[in-house]
BAFI-3210 file (N, C-alpha, C; in Angstrom, 3 decimals, decimal comma, padded with zeros to 6 digits):
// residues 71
n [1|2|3|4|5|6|7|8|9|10|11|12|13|14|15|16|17|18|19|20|21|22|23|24|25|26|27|28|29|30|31|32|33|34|35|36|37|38|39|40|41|42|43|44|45|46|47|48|49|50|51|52|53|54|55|56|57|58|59|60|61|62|63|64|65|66|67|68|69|70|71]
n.u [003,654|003,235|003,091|005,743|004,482|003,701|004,037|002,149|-000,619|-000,760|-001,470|-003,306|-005,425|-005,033|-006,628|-009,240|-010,433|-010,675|-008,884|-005,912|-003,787|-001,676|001,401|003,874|004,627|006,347|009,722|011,818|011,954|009,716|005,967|003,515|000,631|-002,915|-005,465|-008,881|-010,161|-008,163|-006,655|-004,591|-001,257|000,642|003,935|005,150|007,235|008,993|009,660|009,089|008,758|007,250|008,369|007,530|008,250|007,329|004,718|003,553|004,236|002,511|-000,265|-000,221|-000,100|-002,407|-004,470|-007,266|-008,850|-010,766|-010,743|-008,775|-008,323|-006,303|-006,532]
n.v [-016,061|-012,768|-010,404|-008,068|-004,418|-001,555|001,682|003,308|001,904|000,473|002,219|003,083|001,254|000,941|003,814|003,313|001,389|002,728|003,548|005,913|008,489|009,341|010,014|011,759|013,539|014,796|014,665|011,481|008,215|006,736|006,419|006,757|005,312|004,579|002,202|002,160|001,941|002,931|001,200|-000,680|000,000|000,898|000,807|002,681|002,356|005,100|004,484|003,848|001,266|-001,178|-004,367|-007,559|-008,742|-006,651|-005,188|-007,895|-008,013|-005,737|-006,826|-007,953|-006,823|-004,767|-005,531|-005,763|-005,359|-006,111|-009,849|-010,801|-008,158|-006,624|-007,662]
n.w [-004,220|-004,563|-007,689|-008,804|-009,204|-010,633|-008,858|-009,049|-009,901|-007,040|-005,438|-006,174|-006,115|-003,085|-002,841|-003,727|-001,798|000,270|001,566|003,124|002,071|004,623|005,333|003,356|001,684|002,110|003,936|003,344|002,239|001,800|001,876|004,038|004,919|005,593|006,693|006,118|008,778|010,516|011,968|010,551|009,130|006,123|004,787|001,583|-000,546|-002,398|-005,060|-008,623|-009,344|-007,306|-005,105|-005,601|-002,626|-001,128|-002,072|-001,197|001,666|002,011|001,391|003,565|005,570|005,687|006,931|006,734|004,870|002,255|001,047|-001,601|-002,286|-003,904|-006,665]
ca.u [004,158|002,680|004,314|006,132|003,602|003,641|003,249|000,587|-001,394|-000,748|-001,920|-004,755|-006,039|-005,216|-007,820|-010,036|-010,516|-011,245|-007,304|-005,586|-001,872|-000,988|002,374|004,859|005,090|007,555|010,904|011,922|011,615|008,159|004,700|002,254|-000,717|-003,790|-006,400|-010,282|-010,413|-007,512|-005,570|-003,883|-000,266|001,717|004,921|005,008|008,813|008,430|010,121|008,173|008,387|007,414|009,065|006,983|007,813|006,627|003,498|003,188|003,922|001,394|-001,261|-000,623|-000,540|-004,047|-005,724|-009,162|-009,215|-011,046|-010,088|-008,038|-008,307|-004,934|-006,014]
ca.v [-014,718|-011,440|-010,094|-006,308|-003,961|-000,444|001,981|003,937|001,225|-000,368|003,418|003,093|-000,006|001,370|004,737|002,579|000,416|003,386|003,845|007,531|008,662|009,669|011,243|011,314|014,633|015,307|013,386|010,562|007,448|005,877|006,980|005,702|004,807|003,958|001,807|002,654|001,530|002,850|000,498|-000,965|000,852|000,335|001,825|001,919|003,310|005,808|003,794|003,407|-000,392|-001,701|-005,541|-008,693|-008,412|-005,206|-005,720|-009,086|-007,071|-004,270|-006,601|-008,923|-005,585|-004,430|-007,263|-005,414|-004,706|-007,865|-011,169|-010,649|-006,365|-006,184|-008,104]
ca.w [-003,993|-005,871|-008,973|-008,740|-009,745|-010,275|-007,432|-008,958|-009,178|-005,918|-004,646|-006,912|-005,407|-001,862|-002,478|-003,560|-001,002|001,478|002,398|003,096|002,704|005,929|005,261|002,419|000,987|003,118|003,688|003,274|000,850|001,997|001,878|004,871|004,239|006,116|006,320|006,703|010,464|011,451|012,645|010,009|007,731|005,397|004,148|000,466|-001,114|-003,466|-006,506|-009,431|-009,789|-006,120|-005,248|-004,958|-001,403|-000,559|-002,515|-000,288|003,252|001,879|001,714|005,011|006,975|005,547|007,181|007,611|003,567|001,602|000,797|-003,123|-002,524|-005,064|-007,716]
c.u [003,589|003,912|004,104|004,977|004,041|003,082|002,267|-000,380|-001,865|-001,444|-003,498|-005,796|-006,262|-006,552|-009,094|-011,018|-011,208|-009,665|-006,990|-004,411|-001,863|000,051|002,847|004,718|006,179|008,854|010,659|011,938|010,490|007,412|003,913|001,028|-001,502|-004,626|-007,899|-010,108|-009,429|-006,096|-004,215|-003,027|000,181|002,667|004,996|006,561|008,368|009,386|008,993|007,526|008,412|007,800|007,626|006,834|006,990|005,256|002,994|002,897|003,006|-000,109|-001,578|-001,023|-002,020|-004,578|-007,155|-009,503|-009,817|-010,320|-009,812|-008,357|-007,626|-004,788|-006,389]
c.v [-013,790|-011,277|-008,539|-006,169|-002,233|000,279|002,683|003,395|000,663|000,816|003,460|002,289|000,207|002,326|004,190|001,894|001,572|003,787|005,140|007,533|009,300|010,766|010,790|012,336|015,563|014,674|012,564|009,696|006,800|006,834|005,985|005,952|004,016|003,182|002,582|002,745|001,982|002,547|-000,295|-000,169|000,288|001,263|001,438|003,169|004,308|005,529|003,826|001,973|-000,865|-003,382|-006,486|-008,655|-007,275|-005,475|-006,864|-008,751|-006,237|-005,497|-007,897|-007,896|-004,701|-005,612|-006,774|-004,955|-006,817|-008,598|-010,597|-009,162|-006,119|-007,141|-007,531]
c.w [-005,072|-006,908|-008,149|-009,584|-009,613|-009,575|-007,721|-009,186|-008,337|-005,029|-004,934|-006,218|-003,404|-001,479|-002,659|-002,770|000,261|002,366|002,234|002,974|003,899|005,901|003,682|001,547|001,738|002,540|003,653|002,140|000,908|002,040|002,552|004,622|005,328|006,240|006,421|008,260|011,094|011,960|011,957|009,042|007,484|005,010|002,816|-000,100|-002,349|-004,793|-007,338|-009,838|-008,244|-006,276|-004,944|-003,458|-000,694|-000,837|-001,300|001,338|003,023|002,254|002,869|005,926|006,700|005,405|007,436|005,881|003,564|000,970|-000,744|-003,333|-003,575|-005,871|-009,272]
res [x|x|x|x|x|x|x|x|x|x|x|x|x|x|x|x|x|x|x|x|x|x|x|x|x|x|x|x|x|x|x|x|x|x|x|x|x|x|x|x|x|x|x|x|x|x|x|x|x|x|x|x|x|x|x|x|x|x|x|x|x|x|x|x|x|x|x|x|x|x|x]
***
């Protein structure tokens, strides 16, 4: 399982990669997030310390990013 990481690195690692925010200057408590292609989001909470899990769902659902993208 990943370790918590902070979300401005986990964002960091997202623009990187070729990913977009989507929404999240709006409402709410998430910020979506795109992939390159498309097809793949993620919701990422707008906490400062994101969970192991989250981290872990962020990077099963960007399945079109490369093999160890968030390390």
């Amino acid at each position: 399982m990943p370790k918590e990481m902070e979300r401005r690195d986990l964002e960091k690692a997202l623009r990187s990669h070729g990913c977009l925010l989507k929404s999240g200057s709006g409402r709410g408590p998430h910020n979506k997030w795109v992939c390159p292609c498309g097809s793949h989001t993620a919701n990422i909470p707008r906490h400062p310390i994101i969970s192991p899990g989250v981290v872990g769902n962020t990077m099963e659902r960007m399945a079109c990013l490369p093999e160890g993208w968030l390390q």
